[in-house]
C-alpha positions as CSV (number, residue, x, y, z in Angstrom):
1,X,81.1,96.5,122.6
2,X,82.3,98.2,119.2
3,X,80.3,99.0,116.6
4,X,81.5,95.7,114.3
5,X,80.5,93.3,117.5
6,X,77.1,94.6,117.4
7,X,77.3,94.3,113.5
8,X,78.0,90.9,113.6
9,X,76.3,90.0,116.4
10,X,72.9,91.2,115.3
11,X,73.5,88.9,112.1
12,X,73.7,86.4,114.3
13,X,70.6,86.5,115.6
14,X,69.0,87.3,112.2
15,X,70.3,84.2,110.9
16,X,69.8,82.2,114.2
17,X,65.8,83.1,113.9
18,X,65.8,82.7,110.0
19,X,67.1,79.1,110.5
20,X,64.4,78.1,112.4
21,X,61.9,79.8,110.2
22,X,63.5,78.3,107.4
23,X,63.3,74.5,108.8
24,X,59.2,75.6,109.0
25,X,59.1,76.9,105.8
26,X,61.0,74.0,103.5
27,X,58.9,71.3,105.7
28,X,55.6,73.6,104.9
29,X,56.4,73.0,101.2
30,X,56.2,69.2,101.5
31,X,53.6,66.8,103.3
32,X,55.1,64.7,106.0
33,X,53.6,61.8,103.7
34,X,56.0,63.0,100.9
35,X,58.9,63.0,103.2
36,X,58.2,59.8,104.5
37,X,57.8,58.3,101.3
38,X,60.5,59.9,99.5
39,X,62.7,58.3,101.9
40,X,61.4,55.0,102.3
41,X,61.8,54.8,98.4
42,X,65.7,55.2,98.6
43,X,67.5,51.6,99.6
44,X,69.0,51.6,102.7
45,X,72.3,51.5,101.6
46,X,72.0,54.1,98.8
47,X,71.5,56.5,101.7
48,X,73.7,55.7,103.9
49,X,76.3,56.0,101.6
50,X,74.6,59.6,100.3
51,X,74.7,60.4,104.4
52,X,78.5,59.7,104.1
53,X,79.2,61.6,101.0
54,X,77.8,64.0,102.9
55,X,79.9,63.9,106.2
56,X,82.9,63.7,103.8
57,X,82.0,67.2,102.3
58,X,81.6,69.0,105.4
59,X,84.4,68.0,106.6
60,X,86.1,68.8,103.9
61,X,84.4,72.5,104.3
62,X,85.8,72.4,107.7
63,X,88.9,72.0,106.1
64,X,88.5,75.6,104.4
65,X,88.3,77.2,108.0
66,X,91.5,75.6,109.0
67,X,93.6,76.7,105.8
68,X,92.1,79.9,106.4
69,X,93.3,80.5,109.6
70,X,96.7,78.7,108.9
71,X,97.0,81.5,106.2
72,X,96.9,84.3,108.8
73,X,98.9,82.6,111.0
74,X,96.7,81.9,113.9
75,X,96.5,78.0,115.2
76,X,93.3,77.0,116.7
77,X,92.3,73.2,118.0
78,X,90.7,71.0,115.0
79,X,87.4,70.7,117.3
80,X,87.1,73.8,117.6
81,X,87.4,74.4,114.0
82,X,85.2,71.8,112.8
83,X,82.1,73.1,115.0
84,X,82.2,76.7,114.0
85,X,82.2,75.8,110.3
86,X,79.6,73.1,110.6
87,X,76.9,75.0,112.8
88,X,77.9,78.4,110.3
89,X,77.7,76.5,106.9
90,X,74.7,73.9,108.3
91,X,72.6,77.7,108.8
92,X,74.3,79.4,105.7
93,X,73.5,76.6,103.3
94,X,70.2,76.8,103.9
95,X,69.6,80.4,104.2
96,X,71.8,81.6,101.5
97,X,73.8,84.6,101.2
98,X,76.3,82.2,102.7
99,X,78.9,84.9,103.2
100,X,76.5,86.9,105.8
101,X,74.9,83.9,107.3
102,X,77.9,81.8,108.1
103,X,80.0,84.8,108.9
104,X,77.8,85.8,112.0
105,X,78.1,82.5,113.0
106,X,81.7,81.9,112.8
107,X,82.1,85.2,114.3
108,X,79.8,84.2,117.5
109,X,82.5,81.4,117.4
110,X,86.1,83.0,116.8
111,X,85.6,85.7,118.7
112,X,85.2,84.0,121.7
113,X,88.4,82.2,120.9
114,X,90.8,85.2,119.9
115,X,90.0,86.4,116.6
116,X,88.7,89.6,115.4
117,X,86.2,90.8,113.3
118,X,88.9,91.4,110.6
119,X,90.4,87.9,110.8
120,X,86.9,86.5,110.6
121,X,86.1,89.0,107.6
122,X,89.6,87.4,105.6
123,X,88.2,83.8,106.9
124,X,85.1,84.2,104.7
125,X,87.0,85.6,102.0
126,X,89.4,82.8,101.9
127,X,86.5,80.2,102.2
128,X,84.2,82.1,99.2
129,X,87.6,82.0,97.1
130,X,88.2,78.1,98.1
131,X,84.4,77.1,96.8
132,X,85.3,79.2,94.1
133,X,88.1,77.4,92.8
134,X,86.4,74.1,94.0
135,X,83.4,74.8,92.1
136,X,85.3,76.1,88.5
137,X,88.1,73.1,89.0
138,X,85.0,70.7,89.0
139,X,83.0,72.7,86.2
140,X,85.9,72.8,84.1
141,X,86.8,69.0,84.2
142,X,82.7,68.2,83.7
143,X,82.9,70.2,80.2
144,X,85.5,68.6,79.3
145,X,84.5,64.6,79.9
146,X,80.6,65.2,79.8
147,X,80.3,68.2,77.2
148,X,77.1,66.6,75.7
149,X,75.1,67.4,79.2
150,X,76.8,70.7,79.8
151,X,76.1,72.2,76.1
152,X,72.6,71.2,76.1
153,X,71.9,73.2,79.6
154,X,74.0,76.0,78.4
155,X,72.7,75.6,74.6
156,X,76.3,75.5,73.2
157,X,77.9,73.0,70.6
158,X,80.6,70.4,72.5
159,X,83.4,71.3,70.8
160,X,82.5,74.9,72.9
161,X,82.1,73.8,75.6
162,X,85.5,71.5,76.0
163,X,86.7,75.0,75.2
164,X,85.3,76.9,78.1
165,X,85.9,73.4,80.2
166,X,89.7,73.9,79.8
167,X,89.6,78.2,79.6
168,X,88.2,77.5,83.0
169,X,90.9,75.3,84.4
170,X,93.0,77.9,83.4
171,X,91.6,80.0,86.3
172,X,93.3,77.2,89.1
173,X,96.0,76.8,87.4
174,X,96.6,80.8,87.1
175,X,95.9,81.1,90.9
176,X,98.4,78.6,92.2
177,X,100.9,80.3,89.9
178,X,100.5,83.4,91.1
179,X,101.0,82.1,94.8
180,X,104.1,80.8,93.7
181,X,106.1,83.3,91.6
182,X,104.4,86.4,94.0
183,X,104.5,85.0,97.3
184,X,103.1,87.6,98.8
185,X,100.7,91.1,98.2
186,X,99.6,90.6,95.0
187,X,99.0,94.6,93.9
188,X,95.6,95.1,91.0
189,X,95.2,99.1,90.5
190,X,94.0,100.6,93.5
191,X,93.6,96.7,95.2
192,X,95.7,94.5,97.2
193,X,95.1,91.0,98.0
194,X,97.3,89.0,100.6
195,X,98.1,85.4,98.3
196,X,98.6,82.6,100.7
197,X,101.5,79.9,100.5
198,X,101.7,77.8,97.4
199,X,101.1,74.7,99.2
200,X,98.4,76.8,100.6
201,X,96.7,77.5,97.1
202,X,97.0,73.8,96.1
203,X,95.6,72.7,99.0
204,X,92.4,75.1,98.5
205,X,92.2,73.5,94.6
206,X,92.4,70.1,95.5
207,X,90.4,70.1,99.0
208,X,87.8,72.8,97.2
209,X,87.3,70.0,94.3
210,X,87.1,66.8,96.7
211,X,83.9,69.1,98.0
212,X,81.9,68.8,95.4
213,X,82.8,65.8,94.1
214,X,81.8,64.5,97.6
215,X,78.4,66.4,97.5
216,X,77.4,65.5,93.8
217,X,78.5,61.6,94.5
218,X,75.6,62.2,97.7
219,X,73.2,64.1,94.7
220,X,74.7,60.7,92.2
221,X,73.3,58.0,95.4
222,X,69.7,59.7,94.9
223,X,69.4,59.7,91.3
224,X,70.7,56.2,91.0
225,X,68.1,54.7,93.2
226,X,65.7,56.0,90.4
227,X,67.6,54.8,87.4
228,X,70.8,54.6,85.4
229,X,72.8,57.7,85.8
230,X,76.9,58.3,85.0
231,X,78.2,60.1,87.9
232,X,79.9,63.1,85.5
233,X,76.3,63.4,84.3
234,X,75.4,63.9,88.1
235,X,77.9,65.9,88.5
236,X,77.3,68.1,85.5
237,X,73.7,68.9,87.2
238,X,74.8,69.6,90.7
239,X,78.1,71.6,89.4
240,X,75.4,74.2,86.9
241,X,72.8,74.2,90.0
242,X,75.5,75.4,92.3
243,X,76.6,77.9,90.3
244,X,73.0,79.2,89.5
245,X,72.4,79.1,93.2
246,X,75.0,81.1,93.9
247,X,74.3,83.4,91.2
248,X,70.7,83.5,92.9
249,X,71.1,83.4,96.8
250,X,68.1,81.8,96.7
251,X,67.9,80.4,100.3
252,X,69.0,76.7,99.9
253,X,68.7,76.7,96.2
254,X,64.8,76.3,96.4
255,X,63.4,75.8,93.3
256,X,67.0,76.5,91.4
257,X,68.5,72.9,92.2
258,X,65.5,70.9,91.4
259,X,64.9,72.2,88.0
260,X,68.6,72.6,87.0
261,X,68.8,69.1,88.2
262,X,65.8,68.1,86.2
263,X,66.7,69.3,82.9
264,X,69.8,68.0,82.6
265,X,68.4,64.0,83.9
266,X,64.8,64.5,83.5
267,X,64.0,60.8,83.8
268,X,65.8,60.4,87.3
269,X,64.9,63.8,88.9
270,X,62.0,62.2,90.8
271,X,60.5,64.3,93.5
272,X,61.5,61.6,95.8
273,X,65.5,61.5,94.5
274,X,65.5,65.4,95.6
275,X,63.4,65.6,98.6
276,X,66.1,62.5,99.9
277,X,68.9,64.9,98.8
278,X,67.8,67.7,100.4
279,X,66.9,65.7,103.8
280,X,70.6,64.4,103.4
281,X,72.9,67.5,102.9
282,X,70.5,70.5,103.9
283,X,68.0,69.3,106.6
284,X,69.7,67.2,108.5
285,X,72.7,69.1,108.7
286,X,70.6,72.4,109.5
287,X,69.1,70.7,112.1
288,X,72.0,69.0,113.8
289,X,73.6,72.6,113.4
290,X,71.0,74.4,114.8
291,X,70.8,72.0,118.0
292,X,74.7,72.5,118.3
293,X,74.3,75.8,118.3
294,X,71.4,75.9,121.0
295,X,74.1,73.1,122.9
296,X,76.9,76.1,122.6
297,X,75.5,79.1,123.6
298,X,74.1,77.5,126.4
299,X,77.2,75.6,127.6
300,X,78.9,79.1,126.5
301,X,76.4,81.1,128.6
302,X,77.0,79.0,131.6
303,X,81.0,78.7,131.8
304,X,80.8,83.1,130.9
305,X,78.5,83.0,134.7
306,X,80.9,81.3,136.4
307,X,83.8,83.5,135.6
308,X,81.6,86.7,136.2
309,X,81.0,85.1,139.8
310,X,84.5,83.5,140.4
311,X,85.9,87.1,139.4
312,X,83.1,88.8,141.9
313,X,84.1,86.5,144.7
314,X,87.5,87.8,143.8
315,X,87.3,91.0,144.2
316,X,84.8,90.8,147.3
317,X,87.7,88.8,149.3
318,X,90.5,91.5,148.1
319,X,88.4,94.5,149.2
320,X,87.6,92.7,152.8
């Protein structure tokens, strides 16, 4: 086993246990009466479509995985795809430091299926980059139709911030071009960076985007239940959470969601709006994920058995 194997798989386990102390800690922070009743309190309907937004938007992060090996010219089978970056992003949106978290995860996966350590390292790079331009597509477009939200968070005037909303569209728009007219190594100083395709590049704007659009219309079925909300307000919210969470790595966005989310719609930001959130996108995904990833290793465990034994028996009826 080389030295990046052990690497990765001992942040496997690290983030394997942390899951599961994590799923005791966030249900340690609320009673089960609070859970209960946070959930009773949403209409039926309300969260099952906030249960589909959020099946749309992990599949649309399944999506990333799949571009990203397309863009290193490996082919792996959809399923395949779609369970490594569920169980890895079910953990790693929970834990935080999503990069570290998922990537031992998707490693424990791809490496059983062909890919190195480097391809998986270029995976999570292409990924990070596709939430990046998901995330300032999104932000951009929300200061430019709700600037009256976004400058009271960020305590500018609105005429500011349709400026920085369209300065940060610029950012896209810059990256697609550059996959275009370079098509190829794009060379920065002492740096190199590998551009994909340009129908690659589009394809992480637009899919990156439908992400969080899906995720804030899930954050948008919560709110609602509580009161009157435009869904570019609830979009502002989840867009300036996000970004302080990943500016925080706090593990799930504790804390950092529900008061981001609060400021900016104080009245609909119950307690009940964001523990039914939470229970949508982050619990129940974390603990589907985790329970796949109990399902795999064992499954994985078994089938690695048999081909130790079918390759003894083997060699035992060669050497007699």
């Amino acid at each position: 086993m080389t030295l990046k194997s052990m690497i990765w798989n001992g942040l496997f386990v690290a983030a394997l246990c942390l899951a599961f102390f994590l799923l005791y800690r966030i249900f340690e922070q609320y009673s089960f009466e609070q859970i209960v009743q946070s959930v009773r309190s949403i209409p039926f309907w309300r969260f099952c479509l906030a249960l589909l937004c959020a099946a749309a938007s992990y599949l649309c992060l399944s999506c990333f995985d799949l571009l990203a090996i397309r863009s290193l010219g490996k082919s792996l089978p959809y399923p395949k795809v779609a369970l490594a970056s569920f169980v890895s992003l079910s953990i790693g949106h929970n834990i935080g430091f999503a990069g570290l978290s998922s990537g031992a995860v998707r490693y424990r996966y791809y490496s059983r299926w062909g890919l190195t350590a480097e391809d998986v390292a270029k995976i999570i790079l292409f990924c990070g980059v596709t939430v990046g331009l998901g995330l300032i597509t999104l932000g951009g477009l929300a200061m430019i139709i709700n600037p009256v939200d976004a400058g009271h968070l960020l305590q500018i005037e609105t005429a500011t911030t349709r400026l920085f909303g369209s300065l940060a569209l610029t950012l896209p728009i810059g990256y697609s071009m550059l996959a275009f007219f370079v098509r190829g190594r794009l060379q920065l100083w002492r740096w190199s960076f590998q551009l994909p395709r340009f129908s690659i590049a589009l394809a992480q704007i637009a899919i990156g985007t439908i992400n969080f659009i899906f995720v804030s219309a899930c954050l948008h079925q919560m709110l609602s239940a509580f009161g009157s909300v435009a869904f570019f307000r609830s979009v502002t919210a989840f867009v300036l959470a996000n970004s302080a969470i990943l500016a925080t790595h706090v593990p799930g966005g504790l804390g950092v969601l529900e008061a981001t989310v609060a400021y900016v719609v104080p009245s609909q930001a119950s307690i009940g709006a964001l523990i039914a959130f939470r229970c949508v996108y982050f619990f129940i995904p974390l603990a589907l994920g985790a329970a796949l990833l109990f399902i795999s290793e064992v499954v994985s465990q078994r089938c690695s058995r048999k081909t130790r034994e079918g390759a003894d028996e083997r060699a035992e009826s060669q050497s007699a």
